[in-house]
C-alpha positions as CSV (number, residue, x, y, z in Angstrom):
1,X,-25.8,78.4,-91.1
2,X,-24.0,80.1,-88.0
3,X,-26.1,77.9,-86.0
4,X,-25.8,74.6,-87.7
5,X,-21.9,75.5,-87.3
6,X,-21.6,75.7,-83.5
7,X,-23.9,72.7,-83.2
8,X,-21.6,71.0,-84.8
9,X,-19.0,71.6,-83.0
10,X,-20.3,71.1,-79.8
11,X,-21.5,68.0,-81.3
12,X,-17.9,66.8,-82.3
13,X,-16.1,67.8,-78.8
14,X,-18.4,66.0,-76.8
15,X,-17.8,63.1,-79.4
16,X,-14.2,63.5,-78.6
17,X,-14.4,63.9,-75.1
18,X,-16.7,60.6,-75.4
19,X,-13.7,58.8,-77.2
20,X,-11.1,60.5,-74.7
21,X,-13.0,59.0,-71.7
22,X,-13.3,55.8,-73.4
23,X,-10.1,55.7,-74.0
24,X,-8.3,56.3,-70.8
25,X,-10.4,53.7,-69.4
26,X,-9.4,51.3,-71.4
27,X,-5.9,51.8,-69.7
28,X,-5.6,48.2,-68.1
29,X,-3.8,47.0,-65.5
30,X,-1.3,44.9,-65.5
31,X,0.0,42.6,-62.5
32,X,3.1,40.3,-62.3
33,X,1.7,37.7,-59.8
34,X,4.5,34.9,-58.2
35,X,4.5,32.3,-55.5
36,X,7.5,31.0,-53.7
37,X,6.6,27.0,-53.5
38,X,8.6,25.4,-50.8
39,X,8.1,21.6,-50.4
40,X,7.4,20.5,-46.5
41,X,6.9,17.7,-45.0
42,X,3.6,16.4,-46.2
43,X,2.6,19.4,-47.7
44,X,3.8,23.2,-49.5
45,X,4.5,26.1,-48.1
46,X,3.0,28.9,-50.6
47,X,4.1,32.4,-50.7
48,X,2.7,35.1,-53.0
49,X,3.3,38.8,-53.7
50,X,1.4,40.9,-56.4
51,X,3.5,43.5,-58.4
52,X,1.0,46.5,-59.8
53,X,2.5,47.5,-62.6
54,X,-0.1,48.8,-64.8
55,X,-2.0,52.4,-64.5
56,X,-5.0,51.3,-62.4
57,X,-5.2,50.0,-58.5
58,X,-6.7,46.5,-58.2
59,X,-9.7,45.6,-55.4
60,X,-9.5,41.7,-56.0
61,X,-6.7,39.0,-57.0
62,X,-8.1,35.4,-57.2
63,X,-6.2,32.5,-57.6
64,X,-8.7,30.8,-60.3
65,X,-7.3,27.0,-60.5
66,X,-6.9,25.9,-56.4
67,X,-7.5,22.5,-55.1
68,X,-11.1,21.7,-54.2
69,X,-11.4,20.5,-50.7
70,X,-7.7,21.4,-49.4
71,X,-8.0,21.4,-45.8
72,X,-4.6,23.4,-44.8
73,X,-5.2,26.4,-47.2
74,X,-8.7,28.0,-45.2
75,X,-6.3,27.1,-42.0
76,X,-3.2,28.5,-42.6
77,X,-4.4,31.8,-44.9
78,X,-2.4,34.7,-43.8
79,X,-2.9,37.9,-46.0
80,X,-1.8,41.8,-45.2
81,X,-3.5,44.5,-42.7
82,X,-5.4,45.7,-45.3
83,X,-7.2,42.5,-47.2
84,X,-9.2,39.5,-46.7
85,X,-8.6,36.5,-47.4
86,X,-11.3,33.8,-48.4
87,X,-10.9,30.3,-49.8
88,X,-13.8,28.4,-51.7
89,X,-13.0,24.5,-50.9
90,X,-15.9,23.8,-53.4
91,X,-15.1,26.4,-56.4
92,X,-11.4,26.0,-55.5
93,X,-11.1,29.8,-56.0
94,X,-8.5,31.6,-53.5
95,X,-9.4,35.2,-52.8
96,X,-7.3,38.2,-51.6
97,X,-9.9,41.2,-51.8
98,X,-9.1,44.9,-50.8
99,X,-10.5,45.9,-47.2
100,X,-9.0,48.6,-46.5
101,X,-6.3,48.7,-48.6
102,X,-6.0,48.1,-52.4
103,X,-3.4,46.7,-54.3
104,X,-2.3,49.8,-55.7
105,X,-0.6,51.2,-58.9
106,X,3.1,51.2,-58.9
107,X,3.5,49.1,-55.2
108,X,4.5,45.4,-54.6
109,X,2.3,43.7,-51.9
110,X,3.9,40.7,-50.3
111,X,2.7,38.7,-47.0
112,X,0.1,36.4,-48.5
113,X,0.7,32.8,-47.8
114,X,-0.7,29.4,-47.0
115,X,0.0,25.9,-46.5
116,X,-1.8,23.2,-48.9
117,X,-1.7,19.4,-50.0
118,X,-0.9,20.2,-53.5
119,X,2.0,21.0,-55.3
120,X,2.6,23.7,-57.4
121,X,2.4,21.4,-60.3
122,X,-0.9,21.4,-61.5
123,X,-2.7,24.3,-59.7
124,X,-2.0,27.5,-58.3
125,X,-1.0,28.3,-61.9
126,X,-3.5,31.2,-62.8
127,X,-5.2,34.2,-62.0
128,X,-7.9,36.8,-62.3
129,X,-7.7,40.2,-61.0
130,X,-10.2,43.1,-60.9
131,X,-9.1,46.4,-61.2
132,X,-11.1,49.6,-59.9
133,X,-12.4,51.0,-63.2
134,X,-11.2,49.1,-65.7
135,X,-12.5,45.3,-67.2
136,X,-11.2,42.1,-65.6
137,X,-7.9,40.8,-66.2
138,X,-6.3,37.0,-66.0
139,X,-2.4,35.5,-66.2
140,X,-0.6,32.8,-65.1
141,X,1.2,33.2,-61.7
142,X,5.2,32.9,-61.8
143,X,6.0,29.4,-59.8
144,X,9.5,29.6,-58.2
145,X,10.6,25.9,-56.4
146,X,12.4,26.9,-53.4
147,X,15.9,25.3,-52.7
148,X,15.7,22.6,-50.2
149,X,18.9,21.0,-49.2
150,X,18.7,16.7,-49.6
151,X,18.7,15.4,-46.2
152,X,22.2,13.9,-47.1
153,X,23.7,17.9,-47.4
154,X,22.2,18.2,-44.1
155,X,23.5,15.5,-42.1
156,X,27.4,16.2,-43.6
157,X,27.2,19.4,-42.9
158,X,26.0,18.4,-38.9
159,X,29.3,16.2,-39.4
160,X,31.4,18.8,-40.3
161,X,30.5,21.0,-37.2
162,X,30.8,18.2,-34.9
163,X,34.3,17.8,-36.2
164,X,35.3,21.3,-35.6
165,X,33.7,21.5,-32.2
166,X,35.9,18.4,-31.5
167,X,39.0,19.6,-32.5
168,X,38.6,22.7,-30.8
169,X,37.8,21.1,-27.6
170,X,40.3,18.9,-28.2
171,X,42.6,21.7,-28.1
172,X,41.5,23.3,-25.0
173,X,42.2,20.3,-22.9
């Protein structure tokens, strides 16, 4: 009976260290993902940073729903010492993959950017992320429109500084 007992027990910690194990990796992470959207001439100007604020470091962000075919975004790509960056004209897939580096837990990792042909209203809207140990995760990306002054602003604000350069020279003589 003595025998049974300690089987048992042996039997039930390693059923708990089983569920234990299981269970902290089941801890899953959890990224904020935003892009800074400023509208050029002809085209966007795309900034993104990736906020780790879940208990696991990440290897791979992807940006799931990009343009197929966008011939600025391979060409402009800029991504941090640390990463590469690859873009897949035909899946329309952006990815920012750990080289180095990972986007780890707790940290805030800015200085990924491109240029494309499409706006910010109909892609660049989701995301999939891979962290090290833990199942895949997905969200949508946090779009910010930057502020760009109407060309009108512009050219009476140029007004108002060639006024006071006037007057002040007007002064001097």
């Amino acid at each position: 009976m003595m025998f049974n007992q300690r089987l048992l027990n042996r039997v039930a910690a390693v059923v708990v260290g089983i569920v234990l194990v299981l269970a902290g990796s089941g801890a899953q992470a959890s990224l904020i993902v935003e892009a800074l959207v400023t509208p050029e001439s002809g085209y966007f100007h795309y900034e993104f940073t990736v906020e780790n604020t879940g208990p696991s470091d990440v290897q791979l962000v992807s940006i799931t729903d990009t343009p197929t075919a966008d011939p600025l975004i391979a060409s402009t790509l800029v991504v941090p010492t640390g990463f590469l960056g690859s873009y897949s004209s035909g899946l329309g897939i952006l990815d920012i993959l750990a080289d180095t580096s990972l986007f780890s837990a707790g940290t805030v990792t800015a200085g990924i950017s491109f240029d494309s042909l499409s706006g910010p209203d109909s892609n660049f809207g989701k995301f999939s992320a891979l962290p090290v140990g833990a199942s895949e995760i997905s969200g949508d990306v946090k779009i910010t429109l930057a502020e760009v002054p109407e060309p009108a602003t512009l050219a009476l604000f140029g007004l108002g500084l060639a006024g006071l350069a006037f007057s002040r020279r007007k002064r001097a003589i």
